[in-house]
Backbone as CSV, one residue per row, in Angstrom:
resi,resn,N_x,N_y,N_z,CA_x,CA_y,CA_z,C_x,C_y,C_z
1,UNK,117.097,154.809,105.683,117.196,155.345,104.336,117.378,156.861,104.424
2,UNK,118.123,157.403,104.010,118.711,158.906,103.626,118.345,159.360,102.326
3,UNK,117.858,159.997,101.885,117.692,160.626,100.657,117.657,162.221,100.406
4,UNK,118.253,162.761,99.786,119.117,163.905,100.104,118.236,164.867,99.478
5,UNK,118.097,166.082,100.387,117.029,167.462,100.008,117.281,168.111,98.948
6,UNK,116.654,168.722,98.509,117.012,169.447,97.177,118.418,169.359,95.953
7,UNK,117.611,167.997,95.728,118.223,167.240,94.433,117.122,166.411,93.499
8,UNK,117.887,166.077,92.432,116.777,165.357,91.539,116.689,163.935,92.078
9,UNK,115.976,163.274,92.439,116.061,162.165,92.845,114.835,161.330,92.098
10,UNK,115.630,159.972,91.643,114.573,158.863,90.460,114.563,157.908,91.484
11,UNK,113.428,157.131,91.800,113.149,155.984,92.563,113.068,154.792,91.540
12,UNK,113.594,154.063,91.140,113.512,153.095,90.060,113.423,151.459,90.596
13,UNK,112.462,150.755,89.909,112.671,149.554,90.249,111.689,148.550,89.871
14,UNK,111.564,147.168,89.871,110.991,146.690,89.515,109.756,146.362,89.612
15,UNK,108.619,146.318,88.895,107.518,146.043,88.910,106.763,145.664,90.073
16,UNK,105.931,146.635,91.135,105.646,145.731,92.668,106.718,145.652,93.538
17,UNK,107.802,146.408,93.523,108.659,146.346,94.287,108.780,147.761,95.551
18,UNK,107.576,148.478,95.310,107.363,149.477,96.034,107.746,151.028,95.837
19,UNK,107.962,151.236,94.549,108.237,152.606,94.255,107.089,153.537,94.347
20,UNK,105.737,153.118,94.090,104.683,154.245,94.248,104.546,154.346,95.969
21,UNK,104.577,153.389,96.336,104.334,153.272,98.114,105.175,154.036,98.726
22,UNK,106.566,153.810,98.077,107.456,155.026,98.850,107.434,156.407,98.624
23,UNK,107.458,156.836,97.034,107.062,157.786,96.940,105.810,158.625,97.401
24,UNK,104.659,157.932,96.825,103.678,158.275,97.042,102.928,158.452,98.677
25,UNK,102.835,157.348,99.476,102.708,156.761,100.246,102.970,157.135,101.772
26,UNK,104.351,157.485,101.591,105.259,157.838,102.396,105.806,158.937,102.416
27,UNK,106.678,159.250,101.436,107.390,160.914,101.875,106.313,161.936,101.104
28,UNK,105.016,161.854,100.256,104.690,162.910,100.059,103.363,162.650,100.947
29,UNK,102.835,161.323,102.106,101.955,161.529,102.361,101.956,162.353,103.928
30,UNK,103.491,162.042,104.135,104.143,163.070,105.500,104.072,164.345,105.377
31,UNK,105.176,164.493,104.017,105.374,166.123,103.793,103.839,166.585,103.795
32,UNK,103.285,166.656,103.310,101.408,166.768,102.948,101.341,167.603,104.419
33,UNK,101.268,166.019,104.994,100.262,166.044,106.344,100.776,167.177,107.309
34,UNK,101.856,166.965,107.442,102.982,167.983,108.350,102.492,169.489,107.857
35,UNK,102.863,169.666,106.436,102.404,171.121,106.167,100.921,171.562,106.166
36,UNK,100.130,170.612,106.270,98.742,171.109,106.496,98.884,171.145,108.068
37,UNK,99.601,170.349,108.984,98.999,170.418,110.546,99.946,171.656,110.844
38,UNK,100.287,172.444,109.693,101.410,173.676,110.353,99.978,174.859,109.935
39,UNK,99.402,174.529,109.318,98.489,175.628,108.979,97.319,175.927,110.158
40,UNK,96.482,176.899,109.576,95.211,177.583,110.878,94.470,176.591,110.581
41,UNK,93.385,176.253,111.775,92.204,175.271,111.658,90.903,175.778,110.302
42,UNK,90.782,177.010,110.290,90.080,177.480,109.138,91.135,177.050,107.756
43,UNK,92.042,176.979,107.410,92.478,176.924,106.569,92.542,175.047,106.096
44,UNK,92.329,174.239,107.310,92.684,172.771,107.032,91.137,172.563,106.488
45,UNK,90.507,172.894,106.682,89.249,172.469,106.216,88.603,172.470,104.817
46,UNK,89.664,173.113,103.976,89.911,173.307,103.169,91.014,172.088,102.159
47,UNK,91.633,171.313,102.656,92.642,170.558,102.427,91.950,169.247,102.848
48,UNK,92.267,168.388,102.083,91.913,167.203,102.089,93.062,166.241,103.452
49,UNK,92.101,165.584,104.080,93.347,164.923,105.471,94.248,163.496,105.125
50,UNK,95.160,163.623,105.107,96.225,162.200,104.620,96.068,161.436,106.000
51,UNK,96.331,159.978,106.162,96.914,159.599,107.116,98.115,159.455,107.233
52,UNK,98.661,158.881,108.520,99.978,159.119,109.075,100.478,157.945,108.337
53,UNK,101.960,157.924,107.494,102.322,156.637,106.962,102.703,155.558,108.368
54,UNK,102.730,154.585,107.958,102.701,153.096,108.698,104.760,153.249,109.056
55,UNK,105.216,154.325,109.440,107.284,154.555,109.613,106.940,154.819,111.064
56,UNK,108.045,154.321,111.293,108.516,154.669,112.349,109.356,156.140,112.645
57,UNK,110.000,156.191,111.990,110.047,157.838,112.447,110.812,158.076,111.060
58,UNK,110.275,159.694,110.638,110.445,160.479,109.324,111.370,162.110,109.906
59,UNK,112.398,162.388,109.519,113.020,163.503,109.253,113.489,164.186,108.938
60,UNK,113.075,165.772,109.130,114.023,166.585,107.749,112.689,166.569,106.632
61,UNK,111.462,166.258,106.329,110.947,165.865,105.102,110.456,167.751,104.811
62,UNK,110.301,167.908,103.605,109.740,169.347,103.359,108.783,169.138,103.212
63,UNK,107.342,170.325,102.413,106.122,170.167,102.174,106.365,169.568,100.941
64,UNK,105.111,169.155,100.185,105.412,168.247,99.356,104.011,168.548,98.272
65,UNK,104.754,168.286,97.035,103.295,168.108,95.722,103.544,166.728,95.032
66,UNK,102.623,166.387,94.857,102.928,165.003,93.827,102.143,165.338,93.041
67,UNK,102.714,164.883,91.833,102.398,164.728,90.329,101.683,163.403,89.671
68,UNK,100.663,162.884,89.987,100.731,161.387,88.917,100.152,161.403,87.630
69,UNK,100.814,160.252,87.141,100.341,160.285,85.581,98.941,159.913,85.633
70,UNK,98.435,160.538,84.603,97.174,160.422,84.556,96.388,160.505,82.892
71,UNK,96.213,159.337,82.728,96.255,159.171,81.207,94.850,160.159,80.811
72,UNK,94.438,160.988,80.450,93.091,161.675,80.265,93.008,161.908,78.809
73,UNK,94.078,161.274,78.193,93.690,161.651,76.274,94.265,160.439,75.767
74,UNK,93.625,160.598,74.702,93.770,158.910,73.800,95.156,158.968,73.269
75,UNK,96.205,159.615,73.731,97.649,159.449,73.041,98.129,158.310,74.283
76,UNK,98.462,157.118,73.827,98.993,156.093,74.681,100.735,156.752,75.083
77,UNK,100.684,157.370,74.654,102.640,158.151,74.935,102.585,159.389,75.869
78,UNK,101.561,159.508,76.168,100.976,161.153,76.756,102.205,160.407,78.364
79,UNK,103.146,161.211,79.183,103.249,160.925,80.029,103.082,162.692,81.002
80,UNK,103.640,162.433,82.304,103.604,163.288,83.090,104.641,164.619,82.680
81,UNK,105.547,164.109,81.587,106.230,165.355,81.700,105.409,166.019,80.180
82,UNK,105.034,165.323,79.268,104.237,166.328,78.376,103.000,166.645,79.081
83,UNK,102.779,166.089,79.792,101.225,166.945,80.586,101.431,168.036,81.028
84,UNK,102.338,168.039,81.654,102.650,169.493,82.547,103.627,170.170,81.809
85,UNK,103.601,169.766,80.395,104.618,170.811,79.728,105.880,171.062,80.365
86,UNK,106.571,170.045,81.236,107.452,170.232,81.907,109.377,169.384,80.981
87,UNK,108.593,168.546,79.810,109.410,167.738,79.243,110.814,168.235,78.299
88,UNK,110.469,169.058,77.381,111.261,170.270,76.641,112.078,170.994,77.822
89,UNK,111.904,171.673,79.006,112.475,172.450,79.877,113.838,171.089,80.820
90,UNK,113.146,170.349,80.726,114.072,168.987,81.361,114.660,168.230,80.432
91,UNK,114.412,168.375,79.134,115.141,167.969,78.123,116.943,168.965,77.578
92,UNK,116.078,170.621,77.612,117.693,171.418,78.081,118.260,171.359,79.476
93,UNK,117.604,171.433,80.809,117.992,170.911,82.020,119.136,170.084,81.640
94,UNK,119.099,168.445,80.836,119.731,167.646,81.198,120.998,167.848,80.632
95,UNK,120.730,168.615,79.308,121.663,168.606,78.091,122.535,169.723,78.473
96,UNK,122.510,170.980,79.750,123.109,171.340,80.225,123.691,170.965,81.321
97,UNK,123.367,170.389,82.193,124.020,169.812,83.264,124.842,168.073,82.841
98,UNK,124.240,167.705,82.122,124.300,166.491,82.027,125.979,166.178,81.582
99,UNK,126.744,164.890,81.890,128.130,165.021,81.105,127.922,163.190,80.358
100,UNK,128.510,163.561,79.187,128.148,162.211,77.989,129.818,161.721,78.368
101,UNK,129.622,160.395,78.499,131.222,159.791,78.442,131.082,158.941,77.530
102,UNK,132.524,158.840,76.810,132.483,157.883,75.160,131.989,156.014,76.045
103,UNK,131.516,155.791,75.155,131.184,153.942,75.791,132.580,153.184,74.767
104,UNK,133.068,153.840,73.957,134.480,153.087,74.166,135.986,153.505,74.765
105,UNK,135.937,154.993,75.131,137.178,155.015,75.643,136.452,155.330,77.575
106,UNK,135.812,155.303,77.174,135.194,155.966,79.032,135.835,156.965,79.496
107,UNK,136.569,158.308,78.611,136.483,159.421,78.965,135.334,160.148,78.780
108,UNK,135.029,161.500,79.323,134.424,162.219,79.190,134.047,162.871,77.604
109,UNK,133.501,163.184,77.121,133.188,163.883,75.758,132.441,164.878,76.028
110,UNK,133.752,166.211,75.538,133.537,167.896,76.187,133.617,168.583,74.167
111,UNK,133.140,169.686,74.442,133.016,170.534,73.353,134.116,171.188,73.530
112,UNK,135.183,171.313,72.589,136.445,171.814,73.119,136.536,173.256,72.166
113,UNK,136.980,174.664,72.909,137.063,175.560,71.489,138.795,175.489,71.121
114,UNK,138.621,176.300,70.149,140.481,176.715,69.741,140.935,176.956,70.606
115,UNK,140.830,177.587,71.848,141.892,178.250,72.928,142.064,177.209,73.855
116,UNK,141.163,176.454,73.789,141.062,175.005,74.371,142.731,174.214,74.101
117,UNK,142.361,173.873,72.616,143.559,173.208,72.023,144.901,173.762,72.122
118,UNK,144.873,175.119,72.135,146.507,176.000,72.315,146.623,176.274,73.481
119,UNK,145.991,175.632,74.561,146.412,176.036,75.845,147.222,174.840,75.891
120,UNK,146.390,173.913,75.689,146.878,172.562,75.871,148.141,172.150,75.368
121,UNK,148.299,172.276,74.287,149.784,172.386,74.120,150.522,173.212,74.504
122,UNK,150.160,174.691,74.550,151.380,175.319,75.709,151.903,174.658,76.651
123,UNK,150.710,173.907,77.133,150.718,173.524,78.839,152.109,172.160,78.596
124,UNK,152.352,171.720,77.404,153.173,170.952,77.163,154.837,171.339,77.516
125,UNK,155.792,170.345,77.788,157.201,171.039,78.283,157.760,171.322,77.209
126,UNK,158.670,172.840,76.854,159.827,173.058,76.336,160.264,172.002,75.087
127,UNK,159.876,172.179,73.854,160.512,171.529,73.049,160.110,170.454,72.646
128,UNK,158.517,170.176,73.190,157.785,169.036,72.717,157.633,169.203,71.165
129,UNK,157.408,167.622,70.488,157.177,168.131,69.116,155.932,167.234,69.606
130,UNK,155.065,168.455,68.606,153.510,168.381,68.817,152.803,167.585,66.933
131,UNK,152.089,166.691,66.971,151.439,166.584,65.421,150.014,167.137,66.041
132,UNK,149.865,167.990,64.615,147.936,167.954,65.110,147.658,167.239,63.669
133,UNK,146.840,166.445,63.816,146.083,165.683,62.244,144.727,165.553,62.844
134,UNK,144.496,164.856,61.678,142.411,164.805,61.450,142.054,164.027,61.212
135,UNK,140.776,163.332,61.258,140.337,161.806,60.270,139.802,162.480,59.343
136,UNK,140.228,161.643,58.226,139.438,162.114,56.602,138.278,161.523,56.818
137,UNK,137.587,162.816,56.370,136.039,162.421,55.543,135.958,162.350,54.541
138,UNK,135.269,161.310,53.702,135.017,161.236,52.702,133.263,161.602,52.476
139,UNK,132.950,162.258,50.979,131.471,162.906,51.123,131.400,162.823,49.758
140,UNK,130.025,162.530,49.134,129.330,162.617,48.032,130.113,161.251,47.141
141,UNK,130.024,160.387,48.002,130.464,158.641,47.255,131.750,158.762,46.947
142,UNK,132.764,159.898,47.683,134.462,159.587,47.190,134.619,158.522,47.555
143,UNK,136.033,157.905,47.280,136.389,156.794,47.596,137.893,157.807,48.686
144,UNK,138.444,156.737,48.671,139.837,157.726,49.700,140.663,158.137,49.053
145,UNK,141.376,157.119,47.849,142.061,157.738,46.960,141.529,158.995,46.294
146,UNK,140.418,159.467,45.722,139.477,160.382,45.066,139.730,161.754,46.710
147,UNK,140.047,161.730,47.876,139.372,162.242,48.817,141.031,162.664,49.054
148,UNK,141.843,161.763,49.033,143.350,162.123,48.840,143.710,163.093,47.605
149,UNK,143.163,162.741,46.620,143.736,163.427,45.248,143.209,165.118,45.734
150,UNK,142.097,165.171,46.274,141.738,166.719,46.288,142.244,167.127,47.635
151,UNK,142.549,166.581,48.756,143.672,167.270,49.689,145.027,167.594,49.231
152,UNK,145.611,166.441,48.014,146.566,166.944,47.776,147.088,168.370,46.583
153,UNK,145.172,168.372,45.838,145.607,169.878,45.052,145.184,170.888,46.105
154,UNK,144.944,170.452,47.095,144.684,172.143,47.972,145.770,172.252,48.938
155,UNK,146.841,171.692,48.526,147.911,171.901,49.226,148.667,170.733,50.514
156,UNK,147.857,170.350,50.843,147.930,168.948,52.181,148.918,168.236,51.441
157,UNK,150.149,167.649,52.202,151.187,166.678,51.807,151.665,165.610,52.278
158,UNK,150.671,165.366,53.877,151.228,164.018,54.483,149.991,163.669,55.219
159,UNK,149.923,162.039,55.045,149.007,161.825,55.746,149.758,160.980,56.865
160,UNK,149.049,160.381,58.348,149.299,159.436,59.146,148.780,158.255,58.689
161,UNK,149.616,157.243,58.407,148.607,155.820,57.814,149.198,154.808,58.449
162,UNK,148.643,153.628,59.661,149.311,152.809,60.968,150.649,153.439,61.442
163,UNK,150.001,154.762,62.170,150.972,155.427,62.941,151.836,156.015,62.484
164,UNK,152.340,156.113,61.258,153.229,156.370,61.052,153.072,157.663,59.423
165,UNK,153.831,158.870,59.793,153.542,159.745,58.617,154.273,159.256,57.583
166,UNK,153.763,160.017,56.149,153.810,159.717,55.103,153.684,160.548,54.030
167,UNK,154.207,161.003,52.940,153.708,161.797,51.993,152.279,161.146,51.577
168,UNK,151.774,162.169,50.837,150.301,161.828,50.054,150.686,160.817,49.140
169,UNK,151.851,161.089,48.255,151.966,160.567,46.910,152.496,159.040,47.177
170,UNK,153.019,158.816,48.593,153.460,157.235,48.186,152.126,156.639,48.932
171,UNK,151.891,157.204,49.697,150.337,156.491,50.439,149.082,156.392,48.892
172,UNK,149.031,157.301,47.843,148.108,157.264,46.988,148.804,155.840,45.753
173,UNK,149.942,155.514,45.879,150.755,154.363,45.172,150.221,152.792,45.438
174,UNK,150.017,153.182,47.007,149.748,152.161,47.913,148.565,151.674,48.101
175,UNK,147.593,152.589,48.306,146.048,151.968,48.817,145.612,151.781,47.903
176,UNK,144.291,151.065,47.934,143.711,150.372,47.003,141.967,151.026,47.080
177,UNK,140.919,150.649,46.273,139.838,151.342,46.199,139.491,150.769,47.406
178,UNK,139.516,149.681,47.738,138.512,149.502,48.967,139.212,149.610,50.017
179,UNK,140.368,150.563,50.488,140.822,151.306,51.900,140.029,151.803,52.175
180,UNK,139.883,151.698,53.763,138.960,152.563,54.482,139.714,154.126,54.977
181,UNK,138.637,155.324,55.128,139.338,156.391,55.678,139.625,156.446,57.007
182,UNK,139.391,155.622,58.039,139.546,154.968,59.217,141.457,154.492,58.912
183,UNK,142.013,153.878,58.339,143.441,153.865,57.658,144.004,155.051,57.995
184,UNK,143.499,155.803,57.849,144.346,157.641,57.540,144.056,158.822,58.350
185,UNK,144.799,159.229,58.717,144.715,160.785,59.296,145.110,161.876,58.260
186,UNK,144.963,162.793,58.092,145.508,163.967,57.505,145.981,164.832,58.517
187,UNK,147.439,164.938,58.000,148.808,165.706,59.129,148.336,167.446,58.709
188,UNK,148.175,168.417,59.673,147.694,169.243,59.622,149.053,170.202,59.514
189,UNK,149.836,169.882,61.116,150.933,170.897,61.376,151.833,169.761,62.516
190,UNK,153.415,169.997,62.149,154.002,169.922,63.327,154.883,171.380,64.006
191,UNK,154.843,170.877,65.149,155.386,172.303,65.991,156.056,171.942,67.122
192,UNK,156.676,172.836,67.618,157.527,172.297,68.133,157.661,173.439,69.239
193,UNK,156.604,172.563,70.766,156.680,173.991,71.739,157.910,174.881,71.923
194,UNK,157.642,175.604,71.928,158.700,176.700,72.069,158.069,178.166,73.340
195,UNK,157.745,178.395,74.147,156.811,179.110,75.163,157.581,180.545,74.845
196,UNK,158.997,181.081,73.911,158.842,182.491,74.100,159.148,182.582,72.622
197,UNK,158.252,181.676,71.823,158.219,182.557,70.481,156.799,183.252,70.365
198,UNK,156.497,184.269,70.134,155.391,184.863,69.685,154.012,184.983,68.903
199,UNK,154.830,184.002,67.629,154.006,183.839,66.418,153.597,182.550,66.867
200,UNK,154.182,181.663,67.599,153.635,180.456,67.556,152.265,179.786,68.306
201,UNK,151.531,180.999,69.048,150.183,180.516,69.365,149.241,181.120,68.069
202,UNK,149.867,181.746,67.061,148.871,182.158,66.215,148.811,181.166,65.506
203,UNK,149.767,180.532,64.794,150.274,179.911,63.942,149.330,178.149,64.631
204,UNK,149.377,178.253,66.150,148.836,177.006,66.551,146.851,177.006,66.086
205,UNK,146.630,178.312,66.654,145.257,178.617,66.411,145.266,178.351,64.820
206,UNK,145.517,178.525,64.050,145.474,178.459,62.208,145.608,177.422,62.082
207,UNK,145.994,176.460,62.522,146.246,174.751,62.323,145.410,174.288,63.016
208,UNK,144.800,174.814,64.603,143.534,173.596,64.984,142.384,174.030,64.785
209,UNK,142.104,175.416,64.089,140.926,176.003,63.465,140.909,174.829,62.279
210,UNK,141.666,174.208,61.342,142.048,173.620,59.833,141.618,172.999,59.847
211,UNK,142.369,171.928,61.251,141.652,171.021,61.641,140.706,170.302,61.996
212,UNK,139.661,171.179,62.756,138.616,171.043,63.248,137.657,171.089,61.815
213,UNK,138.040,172.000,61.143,137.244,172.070,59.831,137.441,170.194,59.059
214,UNK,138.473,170.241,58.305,139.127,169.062,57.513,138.564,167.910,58.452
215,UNK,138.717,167.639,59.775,138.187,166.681,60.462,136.534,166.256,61.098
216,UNK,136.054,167.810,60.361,134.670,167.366,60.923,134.078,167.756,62.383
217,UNK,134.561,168.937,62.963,134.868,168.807,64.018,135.660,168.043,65.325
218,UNK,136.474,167.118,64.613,137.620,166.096,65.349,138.922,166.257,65.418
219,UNK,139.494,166.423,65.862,140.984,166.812,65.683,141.918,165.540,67.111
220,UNK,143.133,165.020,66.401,144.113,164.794,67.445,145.753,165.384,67.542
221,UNK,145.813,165.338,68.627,147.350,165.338,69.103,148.208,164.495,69.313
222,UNK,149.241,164.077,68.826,150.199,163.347,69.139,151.670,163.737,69.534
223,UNK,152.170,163.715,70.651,153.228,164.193,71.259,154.042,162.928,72.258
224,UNK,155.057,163.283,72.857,155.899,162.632,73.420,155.705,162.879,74.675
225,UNK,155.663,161.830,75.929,155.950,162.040,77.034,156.257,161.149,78.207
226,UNK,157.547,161.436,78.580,158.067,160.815,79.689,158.796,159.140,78.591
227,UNK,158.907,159.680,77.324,159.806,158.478,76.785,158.448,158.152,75.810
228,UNK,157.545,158.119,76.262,156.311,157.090,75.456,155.143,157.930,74.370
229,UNK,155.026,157.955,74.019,154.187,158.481,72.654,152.489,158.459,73.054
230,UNK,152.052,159.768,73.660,150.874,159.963,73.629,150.070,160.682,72.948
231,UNK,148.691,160.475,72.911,147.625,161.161,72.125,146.326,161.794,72.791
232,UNK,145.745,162.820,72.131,144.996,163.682,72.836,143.908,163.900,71.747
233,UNK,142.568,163.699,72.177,141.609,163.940,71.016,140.609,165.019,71.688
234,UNK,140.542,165.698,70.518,139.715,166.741,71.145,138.579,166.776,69.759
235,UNK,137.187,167.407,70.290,135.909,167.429,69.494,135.507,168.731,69.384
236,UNK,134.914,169.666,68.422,134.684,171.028,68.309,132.793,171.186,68.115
């Protein structure tokens, strides 16, 4: 068994299957012992003596502390990391290191900013035509039609509805009260890379700033490539 030095390492397993024995037992009753038999004879006398675990041979192990839970207050939830006040500090630990992947597309799910999104389409070839749109939210019991009518007095004129764009006004002809906003995107901007016009990374930033707003922090891309029609979702 190998288990690798200075990393987080979880021993997990089933009930009686030997996780305190190994942990406990074994690599912290070595590390222990080793770093006390490195110390002065006045100083061991002082330290409580482990025995030698029942292995055949241990290496590489460092000195060692163990932690056990130790229930000492009537909160049945009390564990080792609120004891040692160690739980909150490993709670941002994780939420910084940690990476969340969607459980339905099994990509990654990253916090993306604006320069994020206009790189990304730069990074696109010569003459791509780019859509950025949004999923509608609906808020305070709209319905979609009701959620359409006020995108379309603030100016918005096409939505995406099964793939395919659309003015507001024949899509509002069409749906019915009980469409879902899951049906619809709201078309933000199309563009059309161009790498030596000037205005056009400003003009990109002003459309996936819109976006990100109108969508809730959600925004997608839809572009062309290699013949076939791909999409790019990004989260703010």
């Amino acid at each position: 068994m190998a288990i690798p030095r200075r990393k987080l390492v979880v021993i997990t397993g089933l009930s009686g299957s030997g996780k305190s024995s190994l942990a406990f037992d074994t690599l912290y009753a070595d590390g222990q012992r080793r770093y006390v038999e490195s110390l002065s004879s006045y100083a061991r006398q002082f330290l409580g003596r482990m025995d030698k675990p029942d292995v055949d041979n241990i290496s590489g192990i460092s000195p060692a502390i163990a932690i056990e839970q130790k229930v000492k207050t009537r909160n049945p939830r009390s564990t080792v990391g609120t004891s040692t006040e160690v739980y909150e500090y490993l709670k941002l630990l994780f939420a910084r290191i940690g990476k969340t992947y969607s459980p339905v597309s099994g990509r990654q799910v990253k916090r993306h900013r604006v320069s994020d999104v206009t790189a990304f389409i730069l990074s696109l070839p010569e003459n791509t035509d780019v859509l950025i749109y949004a999923p509608i939210k609906t808020e305070n019991g709209r319905t979609l039609q009701q959620k359409l009518q006020v995108l379309l007095q603030q100016g918005f004129s096409r939505v995406m509805s099964r793939g395919k764009v659309q003015r507001m006004e024949e899509v509002l002809e069409k749906i019915s009260g009980k469409t879902q906003p899951k049906d619809c995107f709201l078309v933000i901007d199309r563009i059309r890379v161009l790498h030596n016009e000037s205005d056009l990374e400003a003009r990109m930033a002003d459309s996936v700033q819109t976006a990100f707003y109108e969508g809730d922090g959600y925004l997608k891309i839809s572009y062309e490539k290699e013949g076939k029609q791909q999409t790019a979702d990004f989260s703010h």
